[in-house]
C-alpha positions as CSV (number, residue, x, y, z in Angstrom):
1,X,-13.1,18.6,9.5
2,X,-15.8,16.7,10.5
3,X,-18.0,17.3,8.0
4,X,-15.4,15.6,6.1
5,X,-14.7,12.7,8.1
6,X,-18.1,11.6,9.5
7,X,-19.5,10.5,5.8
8,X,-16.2,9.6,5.1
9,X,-16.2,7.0,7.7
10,X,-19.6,6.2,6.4
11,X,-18.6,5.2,3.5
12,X,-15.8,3.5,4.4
13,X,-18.0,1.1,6.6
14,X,-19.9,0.3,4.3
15,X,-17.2,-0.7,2.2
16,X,-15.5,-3.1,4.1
17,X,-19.4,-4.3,5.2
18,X,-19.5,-5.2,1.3
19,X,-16.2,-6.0,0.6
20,X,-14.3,-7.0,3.3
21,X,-11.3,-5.5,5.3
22,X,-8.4,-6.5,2.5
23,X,-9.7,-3.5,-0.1
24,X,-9.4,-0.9,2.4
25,X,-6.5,-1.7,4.2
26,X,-4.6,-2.1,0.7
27,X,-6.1,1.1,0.0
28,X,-5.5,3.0,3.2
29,X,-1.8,1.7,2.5
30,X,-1.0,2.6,-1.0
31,X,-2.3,6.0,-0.5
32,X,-0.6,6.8,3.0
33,X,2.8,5.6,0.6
34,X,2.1,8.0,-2.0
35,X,1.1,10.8,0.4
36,X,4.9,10.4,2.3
37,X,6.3,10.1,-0.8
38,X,4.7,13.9,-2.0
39,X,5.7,15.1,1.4
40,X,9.5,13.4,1.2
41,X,9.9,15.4,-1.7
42,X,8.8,19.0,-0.8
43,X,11.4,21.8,0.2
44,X,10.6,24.0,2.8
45,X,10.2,27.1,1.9
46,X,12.5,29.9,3.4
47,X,10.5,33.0,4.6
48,X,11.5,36.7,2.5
49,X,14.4,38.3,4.7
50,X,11.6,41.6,4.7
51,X,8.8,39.6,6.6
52,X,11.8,38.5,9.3
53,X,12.8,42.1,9.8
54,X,9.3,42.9,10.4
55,X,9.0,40.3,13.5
56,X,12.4,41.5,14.7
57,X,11.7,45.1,14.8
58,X,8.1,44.8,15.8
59,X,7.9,46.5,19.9
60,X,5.7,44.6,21.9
């Protein structure tokens, strides 16, 4: 994960360094939006009845 968000945040800084903070913040907005509205619209998905027996019956 951090390989991921150290250059990331890199680039982001340097970003708003250029540009300002309004780009970015309208950015970071529009896509946290757009990610809540993929994740409104997902169903859970119900396990198979054969993988629940097999947690129930399991002996510990």
């Amino acid at each position: 994960m951090g390989f991921l968000m150290i250059p990331l945040a890199y680039i982001i800084g340097r970003w708003i360094d250029g540009a300002g903070s309004s780009g970015p913040l309208i950015t970071g907005a529009v896509t946290g939006v757009i990610s809540i509205l993929i994740f409104c619209g997902m169903k859970e998905i119900e396990p198979r009845l054969q993988l629940q027996e097999q947690f129930v019956n399991r002996r510990y």
